[in-house]
N, C-alpha and C positions, 0 to 999 in steps of 0.2 A: 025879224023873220026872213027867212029864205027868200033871195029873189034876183032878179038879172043872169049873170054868169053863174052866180054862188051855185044855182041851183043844180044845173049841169055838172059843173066841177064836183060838190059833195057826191052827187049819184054816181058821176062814175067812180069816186075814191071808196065809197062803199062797195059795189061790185067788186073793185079789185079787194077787198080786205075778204068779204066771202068768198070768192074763185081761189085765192091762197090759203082761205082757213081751212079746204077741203082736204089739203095737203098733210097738214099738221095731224088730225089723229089718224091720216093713211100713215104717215111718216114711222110714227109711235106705234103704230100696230105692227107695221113689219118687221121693225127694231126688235122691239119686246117679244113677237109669237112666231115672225117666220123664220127671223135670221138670230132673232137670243142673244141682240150685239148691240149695245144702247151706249154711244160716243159722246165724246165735249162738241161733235159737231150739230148733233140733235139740238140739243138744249140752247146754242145756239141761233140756231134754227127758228128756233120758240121764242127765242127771248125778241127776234129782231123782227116775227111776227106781230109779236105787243106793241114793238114800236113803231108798225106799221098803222096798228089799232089806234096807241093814243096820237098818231096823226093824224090820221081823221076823226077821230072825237074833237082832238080841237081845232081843226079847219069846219067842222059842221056846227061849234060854237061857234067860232069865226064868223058864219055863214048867218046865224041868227043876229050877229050886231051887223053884218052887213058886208060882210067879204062877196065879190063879185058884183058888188056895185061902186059906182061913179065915188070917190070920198068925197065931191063935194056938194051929193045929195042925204051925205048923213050928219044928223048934229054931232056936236065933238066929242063926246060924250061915248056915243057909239062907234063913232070911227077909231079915237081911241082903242077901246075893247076890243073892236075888230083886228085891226096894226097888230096890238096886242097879242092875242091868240092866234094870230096867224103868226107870229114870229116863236111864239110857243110850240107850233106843228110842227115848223119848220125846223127848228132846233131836234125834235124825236126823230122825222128826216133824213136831218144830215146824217145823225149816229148812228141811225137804223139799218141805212144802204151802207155803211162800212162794215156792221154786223154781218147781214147778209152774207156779203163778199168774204168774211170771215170764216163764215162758216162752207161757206163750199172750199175755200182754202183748206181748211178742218179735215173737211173731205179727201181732198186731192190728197190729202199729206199721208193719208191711210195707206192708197193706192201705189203709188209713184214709190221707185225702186232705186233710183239714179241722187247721188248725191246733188248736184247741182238743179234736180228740177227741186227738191226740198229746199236748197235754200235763197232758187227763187223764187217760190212759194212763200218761203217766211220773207223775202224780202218784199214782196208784193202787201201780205199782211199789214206787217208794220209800218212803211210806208202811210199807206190807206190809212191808217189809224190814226197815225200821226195829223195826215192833213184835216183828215175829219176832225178828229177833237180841236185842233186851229182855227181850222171854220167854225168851226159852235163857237169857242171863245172869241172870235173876230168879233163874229157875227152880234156879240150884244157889248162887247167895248168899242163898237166901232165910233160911235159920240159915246159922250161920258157929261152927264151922267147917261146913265143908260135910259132914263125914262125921255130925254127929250129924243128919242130915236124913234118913237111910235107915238109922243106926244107934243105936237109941235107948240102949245104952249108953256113946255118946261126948256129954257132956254141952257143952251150947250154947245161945246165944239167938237169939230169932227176931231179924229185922232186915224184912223187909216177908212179906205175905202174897200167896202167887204167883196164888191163885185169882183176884182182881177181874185183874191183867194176863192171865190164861189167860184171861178173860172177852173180854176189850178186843180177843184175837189172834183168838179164834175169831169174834165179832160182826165185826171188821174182814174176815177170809177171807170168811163170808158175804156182805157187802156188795161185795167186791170181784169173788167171782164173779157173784153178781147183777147188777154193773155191765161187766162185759167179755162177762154172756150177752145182755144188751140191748142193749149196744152198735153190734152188726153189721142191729140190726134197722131203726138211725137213718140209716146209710151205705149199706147195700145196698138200701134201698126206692125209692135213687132210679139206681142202674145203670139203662144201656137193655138189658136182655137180657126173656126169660119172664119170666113170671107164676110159673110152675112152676119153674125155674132161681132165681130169689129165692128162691121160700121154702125149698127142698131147700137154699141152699147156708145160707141166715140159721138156719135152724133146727140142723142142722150143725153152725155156730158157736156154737150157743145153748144146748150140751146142758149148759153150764155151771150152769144152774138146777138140775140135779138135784145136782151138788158142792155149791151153795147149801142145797138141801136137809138134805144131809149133813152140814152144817157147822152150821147151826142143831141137829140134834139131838146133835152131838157138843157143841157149849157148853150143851144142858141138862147132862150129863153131867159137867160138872167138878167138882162138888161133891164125887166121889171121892177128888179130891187132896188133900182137907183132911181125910179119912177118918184114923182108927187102927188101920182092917182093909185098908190100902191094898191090899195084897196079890188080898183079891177083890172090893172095889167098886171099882174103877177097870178091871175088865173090860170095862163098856159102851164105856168112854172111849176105851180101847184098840183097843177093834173098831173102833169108830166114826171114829177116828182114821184107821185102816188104810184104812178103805172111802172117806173123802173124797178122800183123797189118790190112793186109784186109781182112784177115778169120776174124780176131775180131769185124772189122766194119759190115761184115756181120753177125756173129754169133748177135751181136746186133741189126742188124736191122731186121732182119727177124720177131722173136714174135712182135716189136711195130705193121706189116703193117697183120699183121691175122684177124683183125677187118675189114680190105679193101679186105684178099682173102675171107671173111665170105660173106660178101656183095656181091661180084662179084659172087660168085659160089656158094654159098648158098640161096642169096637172102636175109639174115637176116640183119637189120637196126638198128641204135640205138633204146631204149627205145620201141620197139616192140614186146617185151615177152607179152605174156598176166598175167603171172602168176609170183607172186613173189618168189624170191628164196633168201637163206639167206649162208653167210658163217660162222662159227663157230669158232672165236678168238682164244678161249683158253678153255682149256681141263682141267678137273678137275676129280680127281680120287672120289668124292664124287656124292650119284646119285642126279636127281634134275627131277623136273617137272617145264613146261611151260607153259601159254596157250596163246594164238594169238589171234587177234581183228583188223578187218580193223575199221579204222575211218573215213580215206577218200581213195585216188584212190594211193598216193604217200606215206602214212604216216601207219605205223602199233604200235600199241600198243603192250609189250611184260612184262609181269611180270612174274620173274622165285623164285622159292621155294628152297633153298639152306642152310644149317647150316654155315650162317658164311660166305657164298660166294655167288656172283653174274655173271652168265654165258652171255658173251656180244653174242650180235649176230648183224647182219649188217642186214638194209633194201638194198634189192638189186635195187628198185628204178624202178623193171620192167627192168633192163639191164641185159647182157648175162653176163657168166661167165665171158669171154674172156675179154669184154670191163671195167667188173671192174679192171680185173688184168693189163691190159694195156692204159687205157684211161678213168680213174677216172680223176674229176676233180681236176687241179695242183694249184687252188688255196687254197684248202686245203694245211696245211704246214702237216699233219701229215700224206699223202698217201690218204687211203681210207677215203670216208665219213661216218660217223656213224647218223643214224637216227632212235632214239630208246628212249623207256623210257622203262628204268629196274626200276622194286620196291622189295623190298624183304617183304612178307609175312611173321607175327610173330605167330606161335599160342598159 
């Protein structure tokens, strides 16, 4: 039965699975009815949800043989079972907050225009993935066999120590939200929309700093794991664990469902701008002139005057800022759509 620390720790890891699961069918509803655009980064999304879910399923099994108490107020039996299923949470965890991070990568990879932030984006990805799945396999070859690792009456040797790689995964998380919450600060400052429409949407995308946050104070926290009261100093780790992973599902879900609070409280609809707007690729320190031509209602003509160079520009299709940034069509494989005919003028 639930008791000491456990109790605490479980309550708040269920809060955080309900406050993110609020997310998930707003997610899905704006995908499917406002914006009609349903991504690999949704579904991930969901999937790293579940694995938010079955970690606290089994940290609140855990919690019933006796996680968040003393181990050596429980018979061995239980302590066991506990060790046990708490290294079972802990393993959905690791993989879950790489998930996560994936998928707002997923994301980012829609939006961003610039070769090199794509392929540090995929480098950030892979990375992550890499270290996580190391961590998972460390983490239950660390002795061998694996049961004398959560039962100390099966005798075993150690073979590496999980703690410096538990280090390596949460320092790298950190870093990696760090880098996907600044990121949209380097690409969206130079869109042509507001002053106000930037920073609502850049900060949005940026609340990844506080998963940052999270994740720095969960790798103070690992020193638990090398505990012999694992049972109730690895509570902090626990929580803390719980809470980055749902800050991050949340820090992610938030900018997708903005197109659904635009509509709800704004009143604003897909493809109901009446005036077209354009964003501007890439920067070139050379000057240039353009001129502009409607042809028909969806299609603009654009030929720009450049020594040498051609300045891309996007038809915005009559959609809002927001919904190119978030709810561009995913069947494009390259993000946004480009609809345009550049020519370069010779004289």
């Amino acid at each position: 039965m639930l008791a000491g620390k456990g109790i605490h720790a479980i309550a708040v890891m269920w809060v955080m699975v309900f406050i993110s699961f609020i997310l998930v069918p707003l997610r899905m509803y704006t995908r499917v009815y406002v914006i009609k655009a349903v991504g690999l980064d949704d579904h991930v999304f969901n999937l790293a949800w579940v694995f938010l879910l079955l970690y606290t399923i089994f940290m609140t099994i855990s919690g019933v043989h006796g996680f968040g108490q003393p181990i050596t107020s429980l018979d061995p039996d239980s302590a066991v079972n506990a060790v046990y299923m708490e290294m079972v949470g802990q393993t959905f965890a690791i993989l879950g907050m790489a998930i996560a991070k994936l998928s707002l990568g997923i994301f980012l990879l829609r939006i961003v225009v610039k070769q090199w932030h794509r392929i540090s984006i995929w480098i950030s990805m892979v990375s992550l993935s890499i270290v996580s799945v190391m961590t998972a396999i460390i983490f239950w070859i660390q002795r061998l066999p694996s049961e004398s690792i959560y039962d100390p009456r099966v005798p075993g040797r150690t073979i590496v120590s999980v703690t410096p790689v538990a280090v390596l995964l949460g320092s790298w998380c950190a870093a990696v939200d760090f880098y996907f919450a600044a990121l949209p600060w380097v690409f969206i400052w130079k869109l042509n929309m507001k002053f106000k429409e930037k920073m609502s949407i850049a900060i949005s995308l940026s609340l990844g700093f506080i998963a940052c946050a999270c994740g720095i104070v969960r790798t103070i926290d690992l020193g638990g794991l090398s505990s012999s009261n694992y049972t109730e100093d690895t509570v902090d780790l626990i929580i803390w664990s719980g809470v980055e992973l749902a800050i991050t599902l949340i820090c992610v879900g938030i900018p997708t469902v903005r197109p659904l609070y635009r509509t709800i409280f704004h009143g604003s609809k897909p493809g109901n701008s009446s005036n077209s707007r354009y964003i501007k690729q890439e920067e070139f320190n050379h000057s240039s002139r353009f001129r502009m031509r409607n042809l028909a209602k969806d299609n603009t003509l654009f030929s720009v005057t450049q020594e040498g160079h051609t300045e891309s520009y996007i038809s915005r299709n009559n959609r809002s800022d927001e919904e190119i940034l978030v709810g561009q069509n995913v069947n494009n494989n390259d993000g946004i759509v480009i609809r345009e005919e550049v020519c370069i003028e010779r004289n």
